[in-house]
VOROLUM-989069 format. One record per residue: residue in three letters; x negated, y negated, z negated of N, C-alpha, C in turn. Coordinates in nm, 3 decimals, always signed. Layout:
# VOROLUM-989069
ALA;X;Y;Z;X;Y;Z;X;Y;Z
...
END
This chain:
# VOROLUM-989069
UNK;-0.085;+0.118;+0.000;+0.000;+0.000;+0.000;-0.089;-0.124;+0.000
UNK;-0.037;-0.253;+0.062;-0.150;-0.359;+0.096;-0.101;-0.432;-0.011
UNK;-0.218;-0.516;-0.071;-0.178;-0.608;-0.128;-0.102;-0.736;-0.170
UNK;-0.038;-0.713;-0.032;+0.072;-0.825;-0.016;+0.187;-0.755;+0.002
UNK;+0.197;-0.648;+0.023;+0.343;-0.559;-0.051;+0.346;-0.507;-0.179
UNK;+0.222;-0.503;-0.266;+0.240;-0.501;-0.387;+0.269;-0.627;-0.457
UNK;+0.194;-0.742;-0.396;+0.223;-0.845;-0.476;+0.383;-0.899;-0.482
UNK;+0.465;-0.846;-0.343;+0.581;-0.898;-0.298;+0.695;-0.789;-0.413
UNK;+0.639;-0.676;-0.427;+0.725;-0.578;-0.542;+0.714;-0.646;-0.671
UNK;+0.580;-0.669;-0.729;+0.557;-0.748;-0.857;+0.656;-0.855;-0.824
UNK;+0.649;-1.006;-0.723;+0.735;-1.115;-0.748;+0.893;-1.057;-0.767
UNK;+0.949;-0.982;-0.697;+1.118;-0.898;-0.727;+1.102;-0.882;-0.847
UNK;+1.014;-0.797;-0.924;+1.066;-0.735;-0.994;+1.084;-0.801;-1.139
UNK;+0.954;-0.947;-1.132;+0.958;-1.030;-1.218;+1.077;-1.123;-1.208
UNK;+1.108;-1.127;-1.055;+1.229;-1.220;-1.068;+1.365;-1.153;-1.057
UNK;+1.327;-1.076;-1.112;+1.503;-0.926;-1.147;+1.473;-0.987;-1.300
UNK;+1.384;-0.968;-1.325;+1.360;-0.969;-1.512;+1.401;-1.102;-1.566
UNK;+1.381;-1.201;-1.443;+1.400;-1.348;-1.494;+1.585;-1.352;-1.488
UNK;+1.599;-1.335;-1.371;+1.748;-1.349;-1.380;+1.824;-1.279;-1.495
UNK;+1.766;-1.128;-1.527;+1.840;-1.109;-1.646;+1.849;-1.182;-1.755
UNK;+1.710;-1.238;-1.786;+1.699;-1.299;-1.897;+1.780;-1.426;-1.911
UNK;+1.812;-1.466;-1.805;+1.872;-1.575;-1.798;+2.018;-1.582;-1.780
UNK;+2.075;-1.482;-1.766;+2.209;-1.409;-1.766;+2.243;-1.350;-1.922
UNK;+2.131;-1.281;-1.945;+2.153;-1.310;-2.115;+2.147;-1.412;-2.240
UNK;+2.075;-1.481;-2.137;+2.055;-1.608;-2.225;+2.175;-1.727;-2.212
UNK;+2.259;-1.693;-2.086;+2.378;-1.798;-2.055;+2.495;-1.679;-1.999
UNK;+2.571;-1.620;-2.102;+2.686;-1.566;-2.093;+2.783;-1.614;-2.016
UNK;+2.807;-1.745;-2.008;+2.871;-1.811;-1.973;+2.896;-1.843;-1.817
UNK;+2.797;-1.791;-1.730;+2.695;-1.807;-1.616;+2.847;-1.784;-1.493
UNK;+2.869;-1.686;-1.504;+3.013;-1.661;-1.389;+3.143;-1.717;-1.471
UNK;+3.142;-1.760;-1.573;+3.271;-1.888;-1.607;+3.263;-2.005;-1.522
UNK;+3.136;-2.028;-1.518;+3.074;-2.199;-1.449;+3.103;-2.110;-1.353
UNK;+3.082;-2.050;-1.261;+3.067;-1.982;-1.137;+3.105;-1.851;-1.085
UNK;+3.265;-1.907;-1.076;+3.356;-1.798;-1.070;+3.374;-1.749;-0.907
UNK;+3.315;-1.819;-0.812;+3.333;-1.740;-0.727;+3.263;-1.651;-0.670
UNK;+3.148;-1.691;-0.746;+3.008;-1.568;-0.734;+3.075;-1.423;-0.761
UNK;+3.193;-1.400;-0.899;+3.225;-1.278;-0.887;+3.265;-1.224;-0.770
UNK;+3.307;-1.268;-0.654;+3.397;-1.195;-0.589;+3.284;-1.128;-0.466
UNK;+3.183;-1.191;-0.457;+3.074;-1.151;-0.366;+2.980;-1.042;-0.472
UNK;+2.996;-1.015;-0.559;+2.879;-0.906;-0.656;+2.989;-0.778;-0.642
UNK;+2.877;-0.675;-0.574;+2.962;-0.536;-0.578;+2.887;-0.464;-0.686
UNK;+2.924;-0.340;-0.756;+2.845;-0.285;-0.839;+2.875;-0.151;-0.806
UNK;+2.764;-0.039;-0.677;+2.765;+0.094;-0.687;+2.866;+0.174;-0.775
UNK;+2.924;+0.257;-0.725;+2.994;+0.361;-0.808;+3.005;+0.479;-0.809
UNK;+2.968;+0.567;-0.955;+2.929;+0.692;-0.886;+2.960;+0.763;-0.792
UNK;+3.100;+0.748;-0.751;+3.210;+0.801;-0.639;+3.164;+0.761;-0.512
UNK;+3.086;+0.642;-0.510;+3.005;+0.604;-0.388;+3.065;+0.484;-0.359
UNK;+3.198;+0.434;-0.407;+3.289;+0.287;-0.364;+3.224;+0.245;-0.421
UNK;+3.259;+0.067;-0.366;+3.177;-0.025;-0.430;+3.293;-0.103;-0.507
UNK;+3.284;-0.157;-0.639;+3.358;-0.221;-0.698;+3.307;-0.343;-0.708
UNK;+3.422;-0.447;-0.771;+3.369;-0.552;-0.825;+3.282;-0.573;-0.935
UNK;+3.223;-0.706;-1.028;+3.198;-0.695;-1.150;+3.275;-0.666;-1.224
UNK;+3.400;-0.776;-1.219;+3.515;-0.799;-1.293;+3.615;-0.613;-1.344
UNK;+3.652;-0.583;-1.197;+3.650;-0.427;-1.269;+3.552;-0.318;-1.287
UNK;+3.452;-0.353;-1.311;+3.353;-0.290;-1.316;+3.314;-0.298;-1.527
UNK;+3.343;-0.432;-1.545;+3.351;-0.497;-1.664;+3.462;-0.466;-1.753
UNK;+3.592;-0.435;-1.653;+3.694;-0.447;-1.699;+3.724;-0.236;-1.769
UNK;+3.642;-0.198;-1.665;+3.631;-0.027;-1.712;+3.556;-0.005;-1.757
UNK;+3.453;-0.054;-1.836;+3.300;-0.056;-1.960;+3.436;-0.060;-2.085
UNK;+3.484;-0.184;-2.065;+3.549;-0.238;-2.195;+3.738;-0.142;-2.239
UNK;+3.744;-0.094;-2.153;+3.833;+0.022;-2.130;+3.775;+0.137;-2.238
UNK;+3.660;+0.191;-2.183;+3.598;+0.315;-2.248;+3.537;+0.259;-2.355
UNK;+3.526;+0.152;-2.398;+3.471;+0.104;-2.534;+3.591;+0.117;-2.623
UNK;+3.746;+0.048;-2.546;+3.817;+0.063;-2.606;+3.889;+0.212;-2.665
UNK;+3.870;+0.265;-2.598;+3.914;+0.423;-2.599;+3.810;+0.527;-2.720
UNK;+3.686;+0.494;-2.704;+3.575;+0.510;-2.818;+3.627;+0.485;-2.960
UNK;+3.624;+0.369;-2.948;+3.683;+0.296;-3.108;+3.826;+0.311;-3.147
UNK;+3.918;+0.374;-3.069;+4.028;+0.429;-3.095;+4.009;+0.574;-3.155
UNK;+3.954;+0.641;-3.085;+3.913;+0.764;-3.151;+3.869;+0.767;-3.263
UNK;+3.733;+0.706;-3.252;+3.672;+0.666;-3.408;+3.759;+0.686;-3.491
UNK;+3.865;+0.560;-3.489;+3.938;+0.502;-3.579;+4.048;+0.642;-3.631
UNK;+4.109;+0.699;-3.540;+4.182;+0.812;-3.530;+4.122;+0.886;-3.623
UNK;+3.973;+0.937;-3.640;+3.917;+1.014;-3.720;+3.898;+0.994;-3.823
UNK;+3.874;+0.849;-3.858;+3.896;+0.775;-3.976;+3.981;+0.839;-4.066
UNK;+4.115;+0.757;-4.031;+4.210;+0.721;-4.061;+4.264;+0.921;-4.074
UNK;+4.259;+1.017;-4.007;+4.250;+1.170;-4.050;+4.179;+1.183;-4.148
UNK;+4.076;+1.154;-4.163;+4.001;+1.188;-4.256;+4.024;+1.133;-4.419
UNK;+4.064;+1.006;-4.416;+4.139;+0.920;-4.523;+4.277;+1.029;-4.575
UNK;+4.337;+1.016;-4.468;+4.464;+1.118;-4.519;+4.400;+1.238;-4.574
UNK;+4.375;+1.327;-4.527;+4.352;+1.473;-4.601;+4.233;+1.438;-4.736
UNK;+4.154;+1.344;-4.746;+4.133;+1.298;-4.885;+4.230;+1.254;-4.966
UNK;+4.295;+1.168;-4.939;+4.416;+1.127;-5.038;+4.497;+1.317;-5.081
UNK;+4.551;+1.372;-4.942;+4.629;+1.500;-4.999;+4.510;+1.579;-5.097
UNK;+4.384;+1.619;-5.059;+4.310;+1.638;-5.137;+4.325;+1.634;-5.319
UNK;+4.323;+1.509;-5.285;+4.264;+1.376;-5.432;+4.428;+1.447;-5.494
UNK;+4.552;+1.449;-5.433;+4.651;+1.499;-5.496;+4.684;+1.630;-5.536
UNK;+4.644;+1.741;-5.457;+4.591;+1.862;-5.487;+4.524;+1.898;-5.610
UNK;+4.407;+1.789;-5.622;+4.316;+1.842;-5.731;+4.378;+1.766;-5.836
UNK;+4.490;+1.684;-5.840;+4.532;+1.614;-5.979;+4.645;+1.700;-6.047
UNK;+4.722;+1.789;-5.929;+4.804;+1.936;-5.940;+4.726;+2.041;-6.009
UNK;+4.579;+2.065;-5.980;+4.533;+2.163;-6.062;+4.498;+2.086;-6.137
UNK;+4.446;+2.006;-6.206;+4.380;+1.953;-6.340;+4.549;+1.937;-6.424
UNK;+4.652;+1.939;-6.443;+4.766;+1.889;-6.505;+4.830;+2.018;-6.524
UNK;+4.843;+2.149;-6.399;+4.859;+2.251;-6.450;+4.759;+2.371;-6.586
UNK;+4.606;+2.334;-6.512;+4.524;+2.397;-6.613;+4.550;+2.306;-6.772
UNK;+4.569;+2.130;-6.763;+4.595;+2.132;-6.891;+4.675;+2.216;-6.998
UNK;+4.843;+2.241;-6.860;+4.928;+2.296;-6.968;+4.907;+2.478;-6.991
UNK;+4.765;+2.518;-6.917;+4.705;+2.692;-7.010;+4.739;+2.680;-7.135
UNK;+4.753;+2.793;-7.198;+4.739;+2.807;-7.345;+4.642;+2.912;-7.336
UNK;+4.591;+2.988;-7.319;+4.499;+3.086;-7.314;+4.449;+3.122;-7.185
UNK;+4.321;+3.219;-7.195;+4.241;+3.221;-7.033;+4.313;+3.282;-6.977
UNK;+4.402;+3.371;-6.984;+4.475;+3.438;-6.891;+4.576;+3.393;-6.805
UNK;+4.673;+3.295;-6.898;+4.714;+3.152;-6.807;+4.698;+3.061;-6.683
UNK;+4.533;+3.108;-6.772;+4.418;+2.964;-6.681;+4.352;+3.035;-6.591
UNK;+4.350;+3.165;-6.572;+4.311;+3.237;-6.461;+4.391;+3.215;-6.330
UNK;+4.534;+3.270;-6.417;+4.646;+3.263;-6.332;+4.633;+3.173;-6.278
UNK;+4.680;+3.035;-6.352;+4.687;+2.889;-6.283;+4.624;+2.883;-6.167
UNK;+4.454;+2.937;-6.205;+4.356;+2.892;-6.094;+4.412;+2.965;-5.946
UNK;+4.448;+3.077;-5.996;+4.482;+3.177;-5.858;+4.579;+3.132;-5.776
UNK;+4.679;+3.045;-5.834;+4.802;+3.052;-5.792;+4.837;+2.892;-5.737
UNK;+4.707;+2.832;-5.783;+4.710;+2.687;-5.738;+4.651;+2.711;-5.572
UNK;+4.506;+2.745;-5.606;+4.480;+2.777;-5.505;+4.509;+2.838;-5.365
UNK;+4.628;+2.967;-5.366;+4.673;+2.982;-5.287;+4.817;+2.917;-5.208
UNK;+4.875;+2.840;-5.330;+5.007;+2.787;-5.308;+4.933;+2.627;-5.253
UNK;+4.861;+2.589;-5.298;+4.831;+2.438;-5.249;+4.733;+2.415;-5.159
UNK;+4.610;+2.515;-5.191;+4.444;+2.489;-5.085;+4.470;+2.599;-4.943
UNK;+4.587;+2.690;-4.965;+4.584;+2.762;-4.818;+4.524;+2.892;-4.869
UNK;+4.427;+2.894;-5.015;+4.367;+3.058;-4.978;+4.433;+3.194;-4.989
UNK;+4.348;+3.257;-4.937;+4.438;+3.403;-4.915;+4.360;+3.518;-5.032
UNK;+4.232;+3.451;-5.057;+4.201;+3.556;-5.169;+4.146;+3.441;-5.232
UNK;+4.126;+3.480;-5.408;+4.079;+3.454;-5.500;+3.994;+3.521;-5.590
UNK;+3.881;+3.522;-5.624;+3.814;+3.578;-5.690;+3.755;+3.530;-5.806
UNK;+3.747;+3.575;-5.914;+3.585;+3.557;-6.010;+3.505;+3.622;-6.040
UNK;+3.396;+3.625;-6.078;+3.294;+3.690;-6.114;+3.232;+3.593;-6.256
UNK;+3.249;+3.686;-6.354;+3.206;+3.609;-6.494;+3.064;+3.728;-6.519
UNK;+2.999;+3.585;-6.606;+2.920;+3.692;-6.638;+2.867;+3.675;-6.786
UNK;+2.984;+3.629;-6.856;+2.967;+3.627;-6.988;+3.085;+3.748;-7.037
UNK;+3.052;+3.828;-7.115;+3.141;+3.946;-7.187;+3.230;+3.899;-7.304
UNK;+3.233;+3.746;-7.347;+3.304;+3.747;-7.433;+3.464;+3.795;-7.409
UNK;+3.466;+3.780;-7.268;+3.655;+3.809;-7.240;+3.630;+3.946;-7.226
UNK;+3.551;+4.065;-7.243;+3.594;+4.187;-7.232;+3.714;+4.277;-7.275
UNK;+3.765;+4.315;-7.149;+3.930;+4.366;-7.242;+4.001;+4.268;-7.205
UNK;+3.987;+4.129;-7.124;+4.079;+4.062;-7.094;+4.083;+4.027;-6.949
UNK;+3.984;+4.080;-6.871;+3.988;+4.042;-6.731;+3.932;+4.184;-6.667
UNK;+3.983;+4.199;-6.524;+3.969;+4.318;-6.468;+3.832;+4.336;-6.444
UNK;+3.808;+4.466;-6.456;+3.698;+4.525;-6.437;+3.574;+4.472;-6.358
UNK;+3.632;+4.450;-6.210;+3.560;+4.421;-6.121;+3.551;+4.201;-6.113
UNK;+3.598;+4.177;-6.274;+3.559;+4.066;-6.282;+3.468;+3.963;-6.399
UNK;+3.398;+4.112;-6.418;+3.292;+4.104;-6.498;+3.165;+4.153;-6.418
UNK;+3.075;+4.100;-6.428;+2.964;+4.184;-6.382;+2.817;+4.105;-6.435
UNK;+2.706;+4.209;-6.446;+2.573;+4.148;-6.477;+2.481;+4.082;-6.404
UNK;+2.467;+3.939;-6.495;+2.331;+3.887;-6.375;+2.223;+3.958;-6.261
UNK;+2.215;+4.033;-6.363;+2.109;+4.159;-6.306;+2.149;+4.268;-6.173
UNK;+2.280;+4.224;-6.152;+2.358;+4.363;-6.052;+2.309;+4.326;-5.926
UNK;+2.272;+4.394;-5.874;+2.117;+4.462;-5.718;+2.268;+4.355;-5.637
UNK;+2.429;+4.366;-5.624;+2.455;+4.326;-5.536;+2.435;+4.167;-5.537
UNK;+2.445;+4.121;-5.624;+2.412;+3.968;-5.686;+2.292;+3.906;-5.550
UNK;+2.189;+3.975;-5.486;+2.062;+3.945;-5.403;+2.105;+3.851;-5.306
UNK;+2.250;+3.875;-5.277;+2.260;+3.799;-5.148;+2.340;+3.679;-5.189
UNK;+2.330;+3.632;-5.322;+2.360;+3.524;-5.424;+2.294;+3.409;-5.448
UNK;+2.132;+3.495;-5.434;+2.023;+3.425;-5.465;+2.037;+3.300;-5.511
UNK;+2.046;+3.208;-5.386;+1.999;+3.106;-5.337;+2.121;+3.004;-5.401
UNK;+2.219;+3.029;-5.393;+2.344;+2.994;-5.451;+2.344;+2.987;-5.610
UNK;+2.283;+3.081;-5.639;+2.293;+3.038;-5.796;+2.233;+2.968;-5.865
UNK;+2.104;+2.973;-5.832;+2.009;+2.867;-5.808;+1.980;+2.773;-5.830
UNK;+2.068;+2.725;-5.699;+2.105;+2.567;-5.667;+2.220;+2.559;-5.752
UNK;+2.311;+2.619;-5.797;+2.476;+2.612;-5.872;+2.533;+2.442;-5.816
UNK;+2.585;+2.490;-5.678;+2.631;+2.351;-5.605;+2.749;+2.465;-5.517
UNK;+2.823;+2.371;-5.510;+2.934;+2.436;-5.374;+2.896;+2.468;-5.254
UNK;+2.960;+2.561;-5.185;+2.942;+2.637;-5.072;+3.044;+2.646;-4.981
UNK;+3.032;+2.591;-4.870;+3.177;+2.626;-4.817;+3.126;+2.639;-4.657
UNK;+3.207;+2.680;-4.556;+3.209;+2.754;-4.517;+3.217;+2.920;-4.439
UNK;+3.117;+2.962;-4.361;+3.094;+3.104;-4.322;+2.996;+3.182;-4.407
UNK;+2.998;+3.262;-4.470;+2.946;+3.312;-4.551;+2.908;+3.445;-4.489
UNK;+2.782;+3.510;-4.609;+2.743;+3.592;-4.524;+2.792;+3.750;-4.507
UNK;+2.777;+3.836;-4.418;+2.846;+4.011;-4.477;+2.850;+4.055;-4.596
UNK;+2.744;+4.065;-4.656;+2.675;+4.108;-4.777;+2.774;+4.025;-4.839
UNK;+2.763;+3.867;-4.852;+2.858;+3.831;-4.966;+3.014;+3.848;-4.947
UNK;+3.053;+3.856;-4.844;+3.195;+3.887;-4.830;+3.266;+4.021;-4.861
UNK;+3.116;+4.140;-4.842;+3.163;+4.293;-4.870;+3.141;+4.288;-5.056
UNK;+3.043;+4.234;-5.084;+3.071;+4.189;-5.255;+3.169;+4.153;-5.293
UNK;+3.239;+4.021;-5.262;+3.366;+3.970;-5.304;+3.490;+4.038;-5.303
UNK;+3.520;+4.069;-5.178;+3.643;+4.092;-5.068;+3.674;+4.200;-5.061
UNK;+3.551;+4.296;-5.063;+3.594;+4.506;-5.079;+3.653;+4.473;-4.904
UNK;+3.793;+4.549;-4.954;+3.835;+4.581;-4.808;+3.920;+4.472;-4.750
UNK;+3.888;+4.370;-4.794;+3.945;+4.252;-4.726;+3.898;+4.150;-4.677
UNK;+3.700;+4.208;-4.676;+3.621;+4.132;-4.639;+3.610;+4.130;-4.491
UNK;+3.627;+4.164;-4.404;+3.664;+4.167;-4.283;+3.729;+4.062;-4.191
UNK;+3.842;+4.045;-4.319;+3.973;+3.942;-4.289;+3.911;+3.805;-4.330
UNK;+3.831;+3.775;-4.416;+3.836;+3.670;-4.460;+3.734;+3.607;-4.358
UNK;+3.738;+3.470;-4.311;+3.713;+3.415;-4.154;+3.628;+3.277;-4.240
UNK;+3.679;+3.216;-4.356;+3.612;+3.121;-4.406;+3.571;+3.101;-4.543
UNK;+3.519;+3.092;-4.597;+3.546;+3.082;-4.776;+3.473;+2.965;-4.854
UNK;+3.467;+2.905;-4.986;+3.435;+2.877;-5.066;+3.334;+2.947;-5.183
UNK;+3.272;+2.859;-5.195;+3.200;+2.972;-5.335;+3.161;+2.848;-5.461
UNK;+3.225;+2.835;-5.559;+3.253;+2.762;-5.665;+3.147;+2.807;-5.800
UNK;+3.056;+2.797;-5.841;+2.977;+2.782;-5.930;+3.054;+2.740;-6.065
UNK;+3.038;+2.809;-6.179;+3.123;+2.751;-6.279;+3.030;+2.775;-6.403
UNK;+2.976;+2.627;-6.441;+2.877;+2.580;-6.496;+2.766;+2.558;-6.464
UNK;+2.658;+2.461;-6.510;+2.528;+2.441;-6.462;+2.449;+2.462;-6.577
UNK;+2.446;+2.443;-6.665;+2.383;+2.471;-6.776;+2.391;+2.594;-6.825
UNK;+2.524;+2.660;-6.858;+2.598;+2.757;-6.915;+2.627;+2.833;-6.809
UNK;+2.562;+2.878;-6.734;+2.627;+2.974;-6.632;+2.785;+3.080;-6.693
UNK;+2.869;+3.050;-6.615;+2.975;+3.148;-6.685;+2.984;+3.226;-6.564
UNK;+2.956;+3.206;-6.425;+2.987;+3.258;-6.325;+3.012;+3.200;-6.245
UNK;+3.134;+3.254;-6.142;+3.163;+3.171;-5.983;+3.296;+3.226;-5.960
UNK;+3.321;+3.159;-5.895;+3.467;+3.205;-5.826;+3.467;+3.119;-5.676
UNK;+3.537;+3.253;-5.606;+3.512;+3.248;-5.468;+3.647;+3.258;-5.422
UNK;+3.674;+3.191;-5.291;+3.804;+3.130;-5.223;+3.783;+3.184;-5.119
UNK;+3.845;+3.271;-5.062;+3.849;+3.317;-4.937;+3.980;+3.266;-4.830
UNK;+3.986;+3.249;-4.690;+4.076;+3.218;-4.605;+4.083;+3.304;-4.455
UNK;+4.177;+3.341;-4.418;+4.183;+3.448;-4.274;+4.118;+3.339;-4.214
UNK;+4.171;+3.219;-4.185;+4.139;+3.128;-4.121;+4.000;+3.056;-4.059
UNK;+3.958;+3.068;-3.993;+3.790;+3.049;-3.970;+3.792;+2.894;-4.020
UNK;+3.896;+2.805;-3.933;+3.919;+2.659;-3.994;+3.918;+2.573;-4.125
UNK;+3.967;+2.687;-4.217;+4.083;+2.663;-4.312;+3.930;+2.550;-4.430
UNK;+3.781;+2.641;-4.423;+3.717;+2.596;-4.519;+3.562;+2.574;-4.453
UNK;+3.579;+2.451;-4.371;+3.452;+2.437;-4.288;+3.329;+2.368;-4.388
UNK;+3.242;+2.388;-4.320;+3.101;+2.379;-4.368;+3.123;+2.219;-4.417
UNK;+3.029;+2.229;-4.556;+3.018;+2.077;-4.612;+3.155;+1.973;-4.573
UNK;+3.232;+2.046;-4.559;+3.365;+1.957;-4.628;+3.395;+1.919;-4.744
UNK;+3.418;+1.802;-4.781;+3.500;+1.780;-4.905;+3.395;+1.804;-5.038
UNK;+3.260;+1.732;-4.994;+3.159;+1.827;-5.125;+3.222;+1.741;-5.263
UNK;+3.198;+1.651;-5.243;+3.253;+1.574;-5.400;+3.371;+1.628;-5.481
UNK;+3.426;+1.663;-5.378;+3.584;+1.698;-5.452;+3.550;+1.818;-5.446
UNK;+3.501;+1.954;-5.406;+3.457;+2.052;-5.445;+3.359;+2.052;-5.583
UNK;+3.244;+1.933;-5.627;+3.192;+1.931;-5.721;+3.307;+1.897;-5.825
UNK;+3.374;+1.842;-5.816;+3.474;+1.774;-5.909;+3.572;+1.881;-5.962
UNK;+3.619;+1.975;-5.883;+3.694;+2.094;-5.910;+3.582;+2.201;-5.966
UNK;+3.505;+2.239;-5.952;+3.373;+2.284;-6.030;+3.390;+2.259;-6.162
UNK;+3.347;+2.139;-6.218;+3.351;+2.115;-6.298;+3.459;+2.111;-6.366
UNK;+3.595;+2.049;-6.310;+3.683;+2.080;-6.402;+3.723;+2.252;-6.434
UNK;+3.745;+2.322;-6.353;+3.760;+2.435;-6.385;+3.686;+2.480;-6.455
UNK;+3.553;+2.464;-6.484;+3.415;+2.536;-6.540;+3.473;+2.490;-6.710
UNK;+3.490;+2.340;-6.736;+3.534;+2.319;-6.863;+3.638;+2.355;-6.897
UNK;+3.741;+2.383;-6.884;+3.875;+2.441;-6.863;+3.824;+2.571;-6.938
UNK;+3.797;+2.668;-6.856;+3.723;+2.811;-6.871;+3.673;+2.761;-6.997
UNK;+3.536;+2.729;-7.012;+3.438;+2.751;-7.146;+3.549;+2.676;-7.319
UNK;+3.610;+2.647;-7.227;+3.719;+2.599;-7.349;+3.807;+2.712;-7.391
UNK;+3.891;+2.812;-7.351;+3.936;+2.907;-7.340;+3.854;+3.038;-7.396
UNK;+3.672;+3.042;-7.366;+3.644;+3.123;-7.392;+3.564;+3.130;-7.534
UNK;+3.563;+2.951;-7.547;+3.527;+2.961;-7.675;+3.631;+3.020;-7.781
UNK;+3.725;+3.014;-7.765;+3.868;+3.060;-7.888;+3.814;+3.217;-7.891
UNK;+3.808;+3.279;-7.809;+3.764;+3.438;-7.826;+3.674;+3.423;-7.900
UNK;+3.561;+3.342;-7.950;+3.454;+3.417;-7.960;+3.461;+3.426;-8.154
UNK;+3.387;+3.489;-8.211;+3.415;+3.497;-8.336;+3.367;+3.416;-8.421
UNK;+3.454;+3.394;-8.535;+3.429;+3.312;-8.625;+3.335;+3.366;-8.721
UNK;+3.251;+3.285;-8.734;+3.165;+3.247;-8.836;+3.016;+3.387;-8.815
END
């Protein structure tokens, strides 16, 4: 290339850069000089050539359509917090009126499936003071080989929600682990480990990943105190 067709690419391309700058710098530029729009075509992927004006006018279209959505998701997302936020003020008012853990088991089971959608309910305690008061398979030892695929979960003692893994679903679920498509896994205590209780749903939807963590910590905890309140009355005096 000769040097006077490079130099002639450099002057364009500096004076493409100038005009922008100067188009950004005076917005105003086709107000003063409105009939310039009608001579500016702007390529289209379809291959027609449009104007600015609708060219401008379908940017600000799909901007508008963007921020509608947004907003749409918002404004979904606001709602099922509020039903949420009312949900969990249904279980905190029923567990007040427990009189004993067996109540407050119930409660938990029956909230859960009548208000959160689940289809199974589980606990796993692993304190023996309720022995003789909860089913068999809802006691078990820190130490139990199936606990491995727990690990990491207990651990951390934070909520879990989501897809969970075989191993933990054939632990929980027995023969209904198959069915269950989404679940929860609820930690109950951080200090005091008492155990966990796990929420299962057919639904793959029903309990997606890192939804709702606050209000999952918040139901944690209330249930966890609830429980250690209940299990203190069992334990013996003096």
């Amino acid at each position: 290339m000769s040097n006077q067709a490079s130099e002639s690419i450099t002057v364009a391309v500096m004076d493409e850069e100038s005009i922008a700058e100067y188009l950004v710098d005076n917005p105003d530029f086709f107000e003063r000089n409105p009939d310039l729009l009608a001579d500016i075509r702007v390529p289209h992927p379809s291959g027609d050539a449009v104007s600015l004006v609708e060219r401008q006018i379908a940017q600000l279209r799909s901007r508008n359509q963007d921020i509608h959505s947004k907003l749409q998701n918002l404004i979904e997302v606001a709602r099922e917090n509020d039903h949420l936020s009312e949900r969990v003020q249904f279980l905190t008012l029923a567990l007040l009126d427990a009189d004993n853990l067996e109540d407050c088991l119930q409660t938990i089971r029956d909230v859960f499936r009548n208000k959160f959608g689940a289809d199974c309910v589980e606990f796993r305690f692993f304190t023996h003071a309720a022995a003789g008061r909860l089913a068999e398979n809802e006691l078990t030892d820190p130490a139990d080989p199936g606990l491995a695929s727990f690990e990491n979960f207990l651990q951390v003692a934070k909520p879990v929600s989501g897809r969970l893994k075989q191993a933990q679903l054939d632990y929980l679920f027995g023969d209904r682990s198959q069915e269950v498509k989404s679940a929860v896994l609820l930690p109950l205590g951080e200090t005091e480990k008492l155990g966990f209780l796990a929420i299962g749903s057919f639904d793959p939807l029903r309990f997606r990943g890192g939804a709702g963590t606050s209000f999952l910590t918040h139901i944690c905890e209330l249930i966890a105190a609830m429980l250690a309140r209940q299990l203190r009355k069992l334990e013996p005096v003096g």
